[in-house]
PDB file of N, CA, C and O in Angstrom:
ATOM      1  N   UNK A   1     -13.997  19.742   7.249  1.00  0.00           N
ATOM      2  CA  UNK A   1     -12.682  19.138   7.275  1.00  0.00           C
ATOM      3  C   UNK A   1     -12.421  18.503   5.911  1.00  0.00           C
ATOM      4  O   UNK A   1     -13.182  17.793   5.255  1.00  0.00           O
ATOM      5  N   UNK A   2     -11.138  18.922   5.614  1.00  0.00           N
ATOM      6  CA  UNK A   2     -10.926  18.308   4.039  1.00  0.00           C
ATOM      7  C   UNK A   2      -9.316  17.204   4.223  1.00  0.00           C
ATOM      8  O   UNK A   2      -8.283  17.340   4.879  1.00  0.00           O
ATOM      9  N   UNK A   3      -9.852  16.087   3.212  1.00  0.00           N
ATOM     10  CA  UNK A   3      -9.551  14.726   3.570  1.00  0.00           C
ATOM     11  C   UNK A   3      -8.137  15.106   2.220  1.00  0.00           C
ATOM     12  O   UNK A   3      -8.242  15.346   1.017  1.00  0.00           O
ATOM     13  N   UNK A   4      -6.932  15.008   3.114  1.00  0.00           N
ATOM     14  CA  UNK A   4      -5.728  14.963   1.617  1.00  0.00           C
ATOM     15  C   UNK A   4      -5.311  13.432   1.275  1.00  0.00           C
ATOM     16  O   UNK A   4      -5.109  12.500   2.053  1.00  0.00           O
ATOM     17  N   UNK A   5      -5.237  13.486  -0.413  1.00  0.00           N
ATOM     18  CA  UNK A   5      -5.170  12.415  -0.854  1.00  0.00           C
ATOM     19  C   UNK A   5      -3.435  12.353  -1.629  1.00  0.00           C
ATOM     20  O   UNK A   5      -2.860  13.060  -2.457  1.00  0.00           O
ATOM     21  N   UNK A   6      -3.088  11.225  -0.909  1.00  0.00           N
ATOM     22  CA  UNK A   6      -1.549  11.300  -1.560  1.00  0.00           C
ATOM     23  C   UNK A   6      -1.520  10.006  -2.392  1.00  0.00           C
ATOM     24  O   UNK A   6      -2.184   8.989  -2.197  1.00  0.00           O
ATOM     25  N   UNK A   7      -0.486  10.284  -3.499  1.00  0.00           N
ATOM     26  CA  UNK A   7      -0.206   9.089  -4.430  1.00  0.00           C
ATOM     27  C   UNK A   7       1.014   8.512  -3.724  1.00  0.00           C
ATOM     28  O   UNK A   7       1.836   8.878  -2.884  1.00  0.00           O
ATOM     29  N   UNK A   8       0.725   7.359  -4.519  1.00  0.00           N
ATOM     30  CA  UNK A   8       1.490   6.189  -3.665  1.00  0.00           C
ATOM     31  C   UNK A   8       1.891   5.186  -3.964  1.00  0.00           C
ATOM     32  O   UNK A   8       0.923   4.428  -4.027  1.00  0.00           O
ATOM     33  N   UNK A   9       2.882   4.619  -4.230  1.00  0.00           N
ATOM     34  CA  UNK A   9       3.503   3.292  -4.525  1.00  0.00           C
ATOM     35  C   UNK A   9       3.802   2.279  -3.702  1.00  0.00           C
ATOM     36  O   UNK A   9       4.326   2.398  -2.595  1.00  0.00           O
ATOM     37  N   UNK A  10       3.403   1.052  -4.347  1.00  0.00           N
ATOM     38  CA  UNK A  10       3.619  -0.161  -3.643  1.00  0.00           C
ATOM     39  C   UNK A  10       5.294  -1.168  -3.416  1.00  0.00           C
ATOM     40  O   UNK A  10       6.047  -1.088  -4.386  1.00  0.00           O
ATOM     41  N   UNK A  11       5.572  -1.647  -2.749  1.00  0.00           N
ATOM     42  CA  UNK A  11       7.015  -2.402  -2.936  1.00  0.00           C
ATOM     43  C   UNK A  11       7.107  -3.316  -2.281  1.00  0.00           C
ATOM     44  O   UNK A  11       6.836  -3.450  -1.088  1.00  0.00           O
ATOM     45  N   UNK A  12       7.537  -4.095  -3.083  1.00  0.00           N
ATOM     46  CA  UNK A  12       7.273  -5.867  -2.451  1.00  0.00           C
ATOM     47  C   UNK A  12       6.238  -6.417  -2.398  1.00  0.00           C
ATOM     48  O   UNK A  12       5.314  -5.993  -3.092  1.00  0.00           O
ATOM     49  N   UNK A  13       6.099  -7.285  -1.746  1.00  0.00           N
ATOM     50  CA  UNK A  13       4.852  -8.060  -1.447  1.00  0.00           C
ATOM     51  C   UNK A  13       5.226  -9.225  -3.183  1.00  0.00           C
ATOM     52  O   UNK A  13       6.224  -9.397  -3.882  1.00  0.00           O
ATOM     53  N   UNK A  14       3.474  -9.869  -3.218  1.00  0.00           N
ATOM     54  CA  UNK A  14       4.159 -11.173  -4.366  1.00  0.00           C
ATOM     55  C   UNK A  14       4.109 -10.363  -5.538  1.00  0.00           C
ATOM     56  O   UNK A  14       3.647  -9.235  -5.709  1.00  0.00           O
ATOM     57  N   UNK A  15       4.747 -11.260  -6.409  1.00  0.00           N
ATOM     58  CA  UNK A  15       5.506 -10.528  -7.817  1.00  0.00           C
ATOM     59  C   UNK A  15       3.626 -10.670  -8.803  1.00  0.00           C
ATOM     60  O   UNK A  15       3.489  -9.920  -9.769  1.00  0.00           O
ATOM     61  N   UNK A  16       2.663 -11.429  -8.504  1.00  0.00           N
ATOM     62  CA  UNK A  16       1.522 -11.694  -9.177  1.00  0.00           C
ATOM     63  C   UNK A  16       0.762 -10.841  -8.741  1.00  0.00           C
ATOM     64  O   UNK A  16      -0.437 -10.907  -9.016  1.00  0.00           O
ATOM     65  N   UNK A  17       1.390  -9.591  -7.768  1.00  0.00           N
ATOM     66  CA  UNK A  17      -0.034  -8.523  -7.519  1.00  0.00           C
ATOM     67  C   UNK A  17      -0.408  -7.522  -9.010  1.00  0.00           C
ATOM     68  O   UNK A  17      -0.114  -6.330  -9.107  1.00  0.00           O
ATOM     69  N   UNK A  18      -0.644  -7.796  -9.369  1.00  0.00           N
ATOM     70  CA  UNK A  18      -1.176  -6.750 -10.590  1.00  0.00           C
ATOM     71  C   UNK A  18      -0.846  -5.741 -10.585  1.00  0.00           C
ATOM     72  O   UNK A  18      -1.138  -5.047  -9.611  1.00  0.00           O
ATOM     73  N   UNK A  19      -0.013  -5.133 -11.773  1.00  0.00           N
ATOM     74  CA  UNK A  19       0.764  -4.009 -11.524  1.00  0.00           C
ATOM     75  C   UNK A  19      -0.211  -2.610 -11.348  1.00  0.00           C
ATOM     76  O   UNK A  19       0.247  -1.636 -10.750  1.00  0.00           O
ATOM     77  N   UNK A  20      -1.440  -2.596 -11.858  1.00  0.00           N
ATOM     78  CA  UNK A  20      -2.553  -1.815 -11.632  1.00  0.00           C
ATOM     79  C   UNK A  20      -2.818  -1.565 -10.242  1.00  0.00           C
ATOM     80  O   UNK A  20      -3.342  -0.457 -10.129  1.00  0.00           O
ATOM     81  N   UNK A  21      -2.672  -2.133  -9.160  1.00  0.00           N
ATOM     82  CA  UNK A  21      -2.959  -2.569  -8.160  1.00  0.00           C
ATOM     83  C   UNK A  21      -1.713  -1.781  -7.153  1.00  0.00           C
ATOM     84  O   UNK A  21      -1.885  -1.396  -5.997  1.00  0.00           O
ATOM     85  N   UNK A  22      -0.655  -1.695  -7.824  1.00  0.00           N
ATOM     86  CA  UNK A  22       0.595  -0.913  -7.199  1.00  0.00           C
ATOM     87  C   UNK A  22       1.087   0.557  -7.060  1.00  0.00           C
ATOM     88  O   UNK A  22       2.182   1.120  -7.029  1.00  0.00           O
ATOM     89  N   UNK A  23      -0.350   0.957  -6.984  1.00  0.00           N
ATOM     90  CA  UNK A  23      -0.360   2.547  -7.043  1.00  0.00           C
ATOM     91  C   UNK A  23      -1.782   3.194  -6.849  1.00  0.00           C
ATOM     92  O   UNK A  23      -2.630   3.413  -7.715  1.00  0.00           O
ATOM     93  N   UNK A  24      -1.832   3.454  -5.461  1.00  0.00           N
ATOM     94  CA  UNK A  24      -2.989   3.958  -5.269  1.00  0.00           C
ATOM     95  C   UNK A  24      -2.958   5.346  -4.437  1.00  0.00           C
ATOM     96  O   UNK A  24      -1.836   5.832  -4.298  1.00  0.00           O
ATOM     97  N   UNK A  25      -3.951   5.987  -3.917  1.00  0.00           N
ATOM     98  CA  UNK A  25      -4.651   7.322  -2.936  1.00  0.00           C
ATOM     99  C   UNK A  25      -4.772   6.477  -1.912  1.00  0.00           C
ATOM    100  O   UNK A  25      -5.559   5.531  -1.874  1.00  0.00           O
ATOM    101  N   UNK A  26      -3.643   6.942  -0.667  1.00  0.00           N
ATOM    102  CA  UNK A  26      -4.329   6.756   0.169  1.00  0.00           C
ATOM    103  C   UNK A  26      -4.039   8.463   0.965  1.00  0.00           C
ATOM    104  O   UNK A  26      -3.317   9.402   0.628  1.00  0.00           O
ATOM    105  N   UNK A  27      -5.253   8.205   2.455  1.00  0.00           N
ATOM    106  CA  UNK A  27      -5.728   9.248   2.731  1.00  0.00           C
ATOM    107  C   UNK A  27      -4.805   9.590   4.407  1.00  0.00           C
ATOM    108  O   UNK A  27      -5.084  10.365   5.322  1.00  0.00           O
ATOM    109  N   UNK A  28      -4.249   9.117   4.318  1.00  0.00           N
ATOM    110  CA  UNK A  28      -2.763   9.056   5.736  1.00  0.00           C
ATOM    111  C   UNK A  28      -1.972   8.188   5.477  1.00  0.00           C
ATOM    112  O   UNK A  28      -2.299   7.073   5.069  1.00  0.00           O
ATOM    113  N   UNK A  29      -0.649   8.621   5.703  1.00  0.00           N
ATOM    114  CA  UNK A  29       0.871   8.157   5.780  1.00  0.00           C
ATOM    115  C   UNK A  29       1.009   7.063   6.589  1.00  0.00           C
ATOM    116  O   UNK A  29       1.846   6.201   6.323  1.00  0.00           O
ATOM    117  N   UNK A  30       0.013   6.962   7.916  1.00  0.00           N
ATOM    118  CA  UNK A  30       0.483   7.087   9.416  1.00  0.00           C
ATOM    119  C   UNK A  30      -0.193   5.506   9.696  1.00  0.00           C
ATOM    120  O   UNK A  30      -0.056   4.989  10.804  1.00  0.00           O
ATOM    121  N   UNK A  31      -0.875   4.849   8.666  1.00  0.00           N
ATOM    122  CA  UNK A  31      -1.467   3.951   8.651  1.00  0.00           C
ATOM    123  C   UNK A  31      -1.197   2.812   7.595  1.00  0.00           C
ATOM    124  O   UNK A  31      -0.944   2.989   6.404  1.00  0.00           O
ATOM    125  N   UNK A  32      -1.312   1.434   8.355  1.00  0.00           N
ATOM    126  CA  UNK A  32      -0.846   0.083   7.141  1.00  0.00           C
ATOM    127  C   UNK A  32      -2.267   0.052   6.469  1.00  0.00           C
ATOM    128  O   UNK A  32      -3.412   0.085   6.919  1.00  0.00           O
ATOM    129  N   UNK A  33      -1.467  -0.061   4.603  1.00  0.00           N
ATOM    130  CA  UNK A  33      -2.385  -0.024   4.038  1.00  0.00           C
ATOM    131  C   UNK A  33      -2.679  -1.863   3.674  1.00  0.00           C
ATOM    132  O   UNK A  33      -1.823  -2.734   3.517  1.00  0.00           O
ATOM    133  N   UNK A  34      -4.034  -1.979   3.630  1.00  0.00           N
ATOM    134  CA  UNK A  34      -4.656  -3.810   3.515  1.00  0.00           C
ATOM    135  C   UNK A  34      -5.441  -3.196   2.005  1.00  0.00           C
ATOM    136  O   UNK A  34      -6.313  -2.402   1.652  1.00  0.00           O
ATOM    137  N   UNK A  35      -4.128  -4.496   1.255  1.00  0.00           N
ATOM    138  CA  UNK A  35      -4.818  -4.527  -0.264  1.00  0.00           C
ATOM    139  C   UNK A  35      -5.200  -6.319  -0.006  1.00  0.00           C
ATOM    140  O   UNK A  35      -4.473  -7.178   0.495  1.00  0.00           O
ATOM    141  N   UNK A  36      -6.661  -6.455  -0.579  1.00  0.00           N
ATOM    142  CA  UNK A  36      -6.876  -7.611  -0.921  1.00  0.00           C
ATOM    143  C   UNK A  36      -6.204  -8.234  -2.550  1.00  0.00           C
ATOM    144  O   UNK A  36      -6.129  -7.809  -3.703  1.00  0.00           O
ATOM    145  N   UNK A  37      -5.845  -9.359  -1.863  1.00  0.00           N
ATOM    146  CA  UNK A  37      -5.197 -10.375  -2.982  1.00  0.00           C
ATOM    147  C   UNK A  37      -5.754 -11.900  -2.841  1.00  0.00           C
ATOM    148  O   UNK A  37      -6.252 -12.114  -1.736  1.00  0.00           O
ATOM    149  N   UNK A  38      -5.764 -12.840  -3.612  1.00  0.00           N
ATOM    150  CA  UNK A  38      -6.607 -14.444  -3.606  1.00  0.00           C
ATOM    151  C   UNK A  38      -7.051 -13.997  -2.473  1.00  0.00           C
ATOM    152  O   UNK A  38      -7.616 -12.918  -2.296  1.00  0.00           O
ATOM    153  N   UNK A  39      -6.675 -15.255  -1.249  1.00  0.00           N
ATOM    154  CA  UNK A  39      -7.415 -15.334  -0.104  1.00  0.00           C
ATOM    155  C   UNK A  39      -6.820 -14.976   0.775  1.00  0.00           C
ATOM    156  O   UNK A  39      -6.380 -15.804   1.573  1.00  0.00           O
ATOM    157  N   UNK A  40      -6.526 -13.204   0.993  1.00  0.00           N
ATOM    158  CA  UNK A  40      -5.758 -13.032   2.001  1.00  0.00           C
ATOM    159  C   UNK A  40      -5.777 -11.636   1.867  1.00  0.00           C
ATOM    160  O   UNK A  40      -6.470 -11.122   0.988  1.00  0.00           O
ATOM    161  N   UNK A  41      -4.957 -10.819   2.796  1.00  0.00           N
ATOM    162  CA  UNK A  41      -4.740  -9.195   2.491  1.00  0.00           C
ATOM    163  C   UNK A  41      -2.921  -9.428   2.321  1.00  0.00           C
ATOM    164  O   UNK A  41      -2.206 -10.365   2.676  1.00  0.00           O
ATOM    165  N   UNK A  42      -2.608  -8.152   1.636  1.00  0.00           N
ATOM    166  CA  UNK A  42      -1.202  -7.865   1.566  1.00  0.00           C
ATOM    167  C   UNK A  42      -1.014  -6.496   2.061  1.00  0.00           C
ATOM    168  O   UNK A  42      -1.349  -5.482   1.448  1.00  0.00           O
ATOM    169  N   UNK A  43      -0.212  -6.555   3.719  1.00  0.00           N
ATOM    170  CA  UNK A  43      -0.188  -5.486   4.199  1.00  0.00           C
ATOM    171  C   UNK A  43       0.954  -4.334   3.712  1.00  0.00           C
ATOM    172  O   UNK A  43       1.800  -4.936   3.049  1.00  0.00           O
ATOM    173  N   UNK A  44       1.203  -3.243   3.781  1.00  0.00           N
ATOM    174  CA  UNK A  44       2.249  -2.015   3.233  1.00  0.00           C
ATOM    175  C   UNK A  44       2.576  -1.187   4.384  1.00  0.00           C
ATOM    176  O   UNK A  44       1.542  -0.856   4.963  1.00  0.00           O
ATOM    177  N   UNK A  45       3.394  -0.830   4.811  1.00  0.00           N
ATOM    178  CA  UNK A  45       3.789   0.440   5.354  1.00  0.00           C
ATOM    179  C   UNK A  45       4.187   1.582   4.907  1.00  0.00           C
ATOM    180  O   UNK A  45       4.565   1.562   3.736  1.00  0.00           O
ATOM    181  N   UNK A  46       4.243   2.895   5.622  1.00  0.00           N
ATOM    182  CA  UNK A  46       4.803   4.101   5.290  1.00  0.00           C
ATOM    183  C   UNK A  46       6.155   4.164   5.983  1.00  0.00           C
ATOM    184  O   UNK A  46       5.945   4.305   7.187  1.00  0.00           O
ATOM    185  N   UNK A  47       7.466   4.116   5.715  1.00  0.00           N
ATOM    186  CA  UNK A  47       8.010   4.480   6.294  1.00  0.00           C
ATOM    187  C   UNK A  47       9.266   5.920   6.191  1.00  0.00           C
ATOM    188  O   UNK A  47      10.427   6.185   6.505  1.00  0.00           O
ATOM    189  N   UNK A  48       8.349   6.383   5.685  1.00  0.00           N
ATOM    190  CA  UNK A  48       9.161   8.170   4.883  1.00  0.00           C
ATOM    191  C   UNK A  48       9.288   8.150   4.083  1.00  0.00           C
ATOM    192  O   UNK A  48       8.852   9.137   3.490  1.00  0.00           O
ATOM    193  N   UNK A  49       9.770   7.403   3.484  1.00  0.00           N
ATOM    194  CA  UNK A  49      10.250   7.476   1.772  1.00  0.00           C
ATOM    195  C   UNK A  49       9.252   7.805   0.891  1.00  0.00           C
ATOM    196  O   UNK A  49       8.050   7.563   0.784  1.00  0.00           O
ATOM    197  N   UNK A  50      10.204   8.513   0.203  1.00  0.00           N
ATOM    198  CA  UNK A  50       9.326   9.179  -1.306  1.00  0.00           C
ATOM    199  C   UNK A  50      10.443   9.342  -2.422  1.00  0.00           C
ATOM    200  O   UNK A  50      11.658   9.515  -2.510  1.00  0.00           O
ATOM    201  N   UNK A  51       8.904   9.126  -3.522  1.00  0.00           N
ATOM    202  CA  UNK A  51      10.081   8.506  -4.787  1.00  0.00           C
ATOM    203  C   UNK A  51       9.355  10.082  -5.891  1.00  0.00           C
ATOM    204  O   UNK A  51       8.188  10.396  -6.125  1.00  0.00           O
ATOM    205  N   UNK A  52      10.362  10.578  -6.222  1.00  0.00           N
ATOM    206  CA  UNK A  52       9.787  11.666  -7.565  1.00  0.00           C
ATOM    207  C   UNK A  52       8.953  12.534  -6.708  1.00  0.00           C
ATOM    208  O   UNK A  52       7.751  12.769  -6.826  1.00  0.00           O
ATOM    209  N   UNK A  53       9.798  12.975  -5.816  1.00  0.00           N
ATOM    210  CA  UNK A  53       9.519  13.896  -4.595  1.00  0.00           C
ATOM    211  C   UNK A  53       8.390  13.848  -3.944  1.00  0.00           C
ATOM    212  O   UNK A  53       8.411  14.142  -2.749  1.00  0.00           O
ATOM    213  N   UNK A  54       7.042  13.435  -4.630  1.00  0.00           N
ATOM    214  CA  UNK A  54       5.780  13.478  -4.169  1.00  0.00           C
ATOM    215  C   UNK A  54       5.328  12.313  -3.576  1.00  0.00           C
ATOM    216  O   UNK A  54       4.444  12.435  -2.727  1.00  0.00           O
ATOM    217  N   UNK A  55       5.851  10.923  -3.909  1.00  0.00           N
ATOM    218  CA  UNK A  55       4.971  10.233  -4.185  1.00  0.00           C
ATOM    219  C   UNK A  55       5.399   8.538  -3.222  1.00  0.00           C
ATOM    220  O   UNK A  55       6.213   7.688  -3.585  1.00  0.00           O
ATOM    221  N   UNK A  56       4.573   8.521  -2.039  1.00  0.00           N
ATOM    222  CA  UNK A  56       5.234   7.905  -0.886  1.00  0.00           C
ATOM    223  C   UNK A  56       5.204   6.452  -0.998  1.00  0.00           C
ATOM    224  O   UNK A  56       4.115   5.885  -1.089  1.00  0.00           O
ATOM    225  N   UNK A  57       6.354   5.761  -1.001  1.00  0.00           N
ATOM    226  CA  UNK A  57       6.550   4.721  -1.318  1.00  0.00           C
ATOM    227  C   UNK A  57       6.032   3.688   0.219  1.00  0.00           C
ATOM    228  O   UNK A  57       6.561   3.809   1.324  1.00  0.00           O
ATOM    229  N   UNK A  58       5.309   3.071   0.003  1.00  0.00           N
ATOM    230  CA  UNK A  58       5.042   1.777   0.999  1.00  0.00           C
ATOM    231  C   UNK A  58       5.426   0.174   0.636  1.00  0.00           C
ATOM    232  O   UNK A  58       5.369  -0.401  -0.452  1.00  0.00           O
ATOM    233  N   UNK A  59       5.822  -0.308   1.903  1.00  0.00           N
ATOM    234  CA  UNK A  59       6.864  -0.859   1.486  1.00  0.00           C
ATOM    235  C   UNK A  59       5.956  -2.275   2.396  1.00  0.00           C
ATOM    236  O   UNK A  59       5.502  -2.107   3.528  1.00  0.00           O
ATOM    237  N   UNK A  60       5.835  -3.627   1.619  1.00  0.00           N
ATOM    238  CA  UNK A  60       5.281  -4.831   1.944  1.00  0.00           C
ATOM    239  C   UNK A  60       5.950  -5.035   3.377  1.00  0.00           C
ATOM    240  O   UNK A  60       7.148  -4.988   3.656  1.00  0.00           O
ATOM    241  N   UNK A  61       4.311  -5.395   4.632  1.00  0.00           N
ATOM    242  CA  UNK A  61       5.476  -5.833   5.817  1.00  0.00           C
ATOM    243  C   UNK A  61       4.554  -7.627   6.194  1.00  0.00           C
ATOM    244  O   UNK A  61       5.106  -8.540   6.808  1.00  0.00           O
ATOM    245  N   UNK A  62       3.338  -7.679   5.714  1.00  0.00           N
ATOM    246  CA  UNK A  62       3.394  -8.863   5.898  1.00  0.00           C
ATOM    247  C   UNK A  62       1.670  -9.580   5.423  1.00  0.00           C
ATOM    248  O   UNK A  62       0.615  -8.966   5.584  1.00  0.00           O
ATOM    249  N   UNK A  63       1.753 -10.495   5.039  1.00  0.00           N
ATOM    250  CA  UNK A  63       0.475 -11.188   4.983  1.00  0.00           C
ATOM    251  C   UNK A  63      -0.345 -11.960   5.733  1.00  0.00           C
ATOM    252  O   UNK A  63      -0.101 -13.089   6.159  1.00  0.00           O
ATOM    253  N   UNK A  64      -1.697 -11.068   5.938  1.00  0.00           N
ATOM    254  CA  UNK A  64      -2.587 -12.187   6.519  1.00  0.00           C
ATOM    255  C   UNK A  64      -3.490 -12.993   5.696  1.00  0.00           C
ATOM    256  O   UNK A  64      -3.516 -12.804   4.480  1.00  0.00           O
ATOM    257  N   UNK A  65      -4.366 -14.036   6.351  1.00  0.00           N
ATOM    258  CA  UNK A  65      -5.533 -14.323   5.457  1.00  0.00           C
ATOM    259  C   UNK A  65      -7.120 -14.025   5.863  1.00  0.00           C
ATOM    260  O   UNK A  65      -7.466 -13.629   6.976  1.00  0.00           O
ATOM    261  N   UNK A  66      -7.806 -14.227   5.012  1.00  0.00           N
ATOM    262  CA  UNK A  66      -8.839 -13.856   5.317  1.00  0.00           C
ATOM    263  C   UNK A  66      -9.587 -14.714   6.749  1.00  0.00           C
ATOM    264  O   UNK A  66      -9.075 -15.774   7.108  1.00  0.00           O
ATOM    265  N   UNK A  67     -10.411 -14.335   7.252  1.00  0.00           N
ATOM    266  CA  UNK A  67     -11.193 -15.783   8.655  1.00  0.00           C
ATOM    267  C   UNK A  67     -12.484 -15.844   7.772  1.00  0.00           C
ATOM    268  O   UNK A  67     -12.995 -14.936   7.116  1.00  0.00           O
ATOM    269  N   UNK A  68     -12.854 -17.059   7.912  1.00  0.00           N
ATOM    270  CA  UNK A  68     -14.032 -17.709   7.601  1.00  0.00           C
ATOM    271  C   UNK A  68     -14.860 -17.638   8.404  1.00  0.00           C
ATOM    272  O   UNK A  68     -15.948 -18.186   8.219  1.00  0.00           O
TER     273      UNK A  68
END
């Protein structure tokens, strides 16, 4: 079984996420992606959109923090 890797852009979430950080592979559409940031995750969704035909834009839906 072979694993497809799509490019991907980030949108929204805080303006201090590192712009390096706003474009990654992920490996399904169909799933919220958890980027770690300070002390917490910054969650993304897929919700269809694509920007420069390929390339699926996820869009900030909310922050948790980490449990101790």
């Amino acid at each position: 079984m072979s694993v497809t890797q799509v490019k991907i852009a980030l949108s929204g979430g805080p303006a201090e996420l590192a712009a390096t950080e706003r474009s990654v592979l992920a490996s399904a559409l169909d799933r919220t992606l958890k980027i770690r940031h300070g002390a917490g995750y910054e969650h993304f969704v897929h919700g269809g959109e694509f920007e420069a035909g390929d390339i699926a834009v996820f869009r900030w839906s909310h922050r948790t923090k980490i449990a101790e």
